[in-house]
N, C-alpha and C positions, 0 to 999 in steps of 0.2 A: 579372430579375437584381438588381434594387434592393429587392426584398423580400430576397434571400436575404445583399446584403450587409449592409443593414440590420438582420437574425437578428443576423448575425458582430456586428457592430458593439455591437448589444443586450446580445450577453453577454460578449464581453470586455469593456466599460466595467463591468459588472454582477459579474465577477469579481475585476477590480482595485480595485473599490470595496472590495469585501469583505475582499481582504487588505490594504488601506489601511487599513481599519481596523483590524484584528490589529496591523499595526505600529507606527501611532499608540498604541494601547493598552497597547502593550509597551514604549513609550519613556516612556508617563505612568506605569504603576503602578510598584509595587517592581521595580528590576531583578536579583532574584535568582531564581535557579531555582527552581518547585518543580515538585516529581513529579505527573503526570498520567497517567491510563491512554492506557492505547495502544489505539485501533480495532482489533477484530478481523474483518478482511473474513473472514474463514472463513464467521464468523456467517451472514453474506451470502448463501453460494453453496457448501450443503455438494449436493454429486452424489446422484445414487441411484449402486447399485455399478453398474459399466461392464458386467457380465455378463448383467443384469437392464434391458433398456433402460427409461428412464421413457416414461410417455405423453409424449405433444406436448402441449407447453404454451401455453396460450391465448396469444395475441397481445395483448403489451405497448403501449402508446403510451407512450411518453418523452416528455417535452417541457420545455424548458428552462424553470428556475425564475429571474423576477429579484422579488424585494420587499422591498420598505423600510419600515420604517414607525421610530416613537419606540424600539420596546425592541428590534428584531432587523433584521439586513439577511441576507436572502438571497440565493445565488448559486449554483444547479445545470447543468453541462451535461451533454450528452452526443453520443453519435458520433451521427451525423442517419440511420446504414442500419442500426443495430444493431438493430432488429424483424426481421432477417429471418430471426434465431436468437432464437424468443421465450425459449425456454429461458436463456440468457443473458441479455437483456433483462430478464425478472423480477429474475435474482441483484441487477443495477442496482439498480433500481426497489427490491427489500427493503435493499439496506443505506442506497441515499439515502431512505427512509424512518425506516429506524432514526436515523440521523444527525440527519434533522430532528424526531424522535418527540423526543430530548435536548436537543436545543433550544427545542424548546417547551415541556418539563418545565420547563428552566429558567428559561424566562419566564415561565411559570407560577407560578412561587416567588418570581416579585418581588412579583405582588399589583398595586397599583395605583402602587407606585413605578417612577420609571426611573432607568434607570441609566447611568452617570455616561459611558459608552460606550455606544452600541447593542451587544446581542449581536450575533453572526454567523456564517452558517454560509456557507463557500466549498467547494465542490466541482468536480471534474473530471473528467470519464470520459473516455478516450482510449485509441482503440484501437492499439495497437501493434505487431500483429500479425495477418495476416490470410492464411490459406494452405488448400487445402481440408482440411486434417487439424488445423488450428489456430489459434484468435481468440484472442488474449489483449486484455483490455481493462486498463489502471490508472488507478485511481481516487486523487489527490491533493489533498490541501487541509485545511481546520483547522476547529472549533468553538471560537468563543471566549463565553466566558459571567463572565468576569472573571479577575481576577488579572494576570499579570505577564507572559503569552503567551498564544495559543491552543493548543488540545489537537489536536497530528497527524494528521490522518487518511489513511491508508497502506493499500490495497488492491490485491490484483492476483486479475483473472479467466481463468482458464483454460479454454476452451469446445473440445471436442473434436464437432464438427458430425455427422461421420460416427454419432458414439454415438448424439447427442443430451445427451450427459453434463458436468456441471464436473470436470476433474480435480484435485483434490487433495492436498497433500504427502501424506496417510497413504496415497495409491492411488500415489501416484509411485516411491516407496524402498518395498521390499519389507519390509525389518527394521532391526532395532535394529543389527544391524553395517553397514548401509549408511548408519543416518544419524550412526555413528560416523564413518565414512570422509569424511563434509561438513565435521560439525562439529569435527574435524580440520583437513582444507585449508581451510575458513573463517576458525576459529581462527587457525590462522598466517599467514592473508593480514590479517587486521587486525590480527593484533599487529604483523606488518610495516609495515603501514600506521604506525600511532600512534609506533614506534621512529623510524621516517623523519622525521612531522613533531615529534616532542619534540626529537631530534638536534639539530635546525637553531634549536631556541631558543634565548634566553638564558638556562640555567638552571646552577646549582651540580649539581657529581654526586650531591649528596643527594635532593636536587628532583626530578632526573632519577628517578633509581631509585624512588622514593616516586613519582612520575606513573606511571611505568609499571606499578607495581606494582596501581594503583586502575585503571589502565585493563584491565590485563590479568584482574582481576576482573570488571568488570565484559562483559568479552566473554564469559570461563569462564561466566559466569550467563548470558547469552544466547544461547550457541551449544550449549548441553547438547545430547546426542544423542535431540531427540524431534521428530514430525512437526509439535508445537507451535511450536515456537521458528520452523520454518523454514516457515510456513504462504503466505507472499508470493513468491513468486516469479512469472518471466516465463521461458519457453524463448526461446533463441535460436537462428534457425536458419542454414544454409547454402543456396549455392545450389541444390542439391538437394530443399531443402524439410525437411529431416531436422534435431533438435535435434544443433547443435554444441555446446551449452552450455546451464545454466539459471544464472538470474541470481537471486540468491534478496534478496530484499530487508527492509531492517531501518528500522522507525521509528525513530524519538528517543528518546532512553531503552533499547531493548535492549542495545543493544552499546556505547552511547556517552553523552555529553550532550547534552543539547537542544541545547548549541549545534555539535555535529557533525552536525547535521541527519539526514536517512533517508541511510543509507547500502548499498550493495549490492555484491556479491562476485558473479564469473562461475565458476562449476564447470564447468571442463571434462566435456563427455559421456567422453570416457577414462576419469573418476571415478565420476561417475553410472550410468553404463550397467553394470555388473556388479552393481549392485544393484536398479535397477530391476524393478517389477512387471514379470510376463511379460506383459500385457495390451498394458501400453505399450512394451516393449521396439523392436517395428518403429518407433515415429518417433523413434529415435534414429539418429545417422551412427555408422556403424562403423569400425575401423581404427583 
């Protein structure tokens, strides 16, 4: 028992460090924005097609990352039973690889200087969902390598056991008129959103209109109707076991600014299910 609280203890202290640092960092540099890319989990964890099962995939060992040193702090965890879908365990393992492949690029390009903050990488795996027709894991946390913040990092795993497969937004929505009918009701729940909290500002009717007008821009650019845009999401299900809903989720910067943080919209299955692939249609609730 004192080993395993000891583990817990290990890497929460090993995680708050790492975003202590990101926010320390970001209260000493410039405090202005600037544009960063956004982590693409896709990269991560693209499926074979669901019709075509993959072989079984060798068996992953995970194991939490803590390290410190002068130019970088590290910080990786993960769920402690997730080998028992090696398949899914690899997706892990390749994107917390890529992640830290970037980070070590980046320490790489100091040379023998340090720098003025330790870089950092903080990460989280967390499983969210666990039912015999579907694991979903997300993956949260930031790369910082300098400037004014750290850079997002924003993934969501979808593991369909039964397949052995990742599902994917291009295997989820069948076509281009289903992932009109999202980026629709997405569209208007975040312009809802941004209308609500500008409303209650202090602001002139100029201001007002002029805010909305750059925010409702910048949703138009993010919620275009491709499997791209809407690559992060999570199902949610009901007591049945069946998706009620998919929760599709947005880094910083897509739909918003950095300082609106990740944001996420729930699609009701009433929306999604008349487009949905025929593969995946059964785990959806009906009615």
């Amino acid at each position: 028992m004192n080993i395993v609280v000891n583990r817990r203890a290990l890497r929460a202290s090993a995680l708050a460090l790492a975003v202590g640092l990101v926010l320390v960092a970001g209260c000493k540099r410039d405090a202005a924005d600037t544009a960063a890319p956004v982590a693409d989990g896709s990269t991560a964890a693209q499926p074979a097609n669901i019709e075509t099962p993959a072989e079984a995939a060798a068996p992953v060992e995970l194991r939490d990352v803590i390290e410190n040193t002068p130019q970088a702090v590290v910080g990786i965890s993960y769920p402690t039973d997730i080998a028992r879908y090696p398949g899914l365990a690899k997706a892990l393992s390749d994107y917390a690889g890529a992640a830290r492949g970037e980070l070590q690029q980046a320490v790489d390009g100091l040379g023998n200087d340090k720098p003025t903050m330790p870089y950092e990488l903080s990460l989280s795996f967390e499983k969210v969902l666990e039912t015999p027709q579907l694991v979903v894991v997300s993956a949260d946390g930031s790369r910082y390598t300098g400037g004014a913040h750290g850079e997002p990092l924003v993934a969501r795993f979808v593991w369909l056991p039964e397949q052995q497969q990742m599902l994917t937004a291009d295997k989820l929505v069948a076509d281009a008129k289903g992932w009109k009918a999202v980026s629709d009701y997405i569209g208007d729940q975040l312009r809802e959103r941004v209308a609500t909290r500008l409303s209650s500002e202090d602001m002139d009717p100029g201001q007002l209109q002029e805010s909305l007008r750059s925010a409702s821009r910048m949703i138009a650019d993010g919620t275009e109707p491709s499997a791209e845009n809407f690559s992060q999401f999570q199902p949610l299900t009901g007591t049945d076991g069946k998706i009620s809903a998919v929760r599709f989720v947005f880094p910083p910067y897509q739909v918003g600014p950095y300082s609106d943080g990740t944001q996420t919209v729930d699609v009701p299955a009433s929306v999604l299910a008349p487009h949905v692939g025929t593969a995946y249609a059964g785990l959806f609730a009906r009615g």
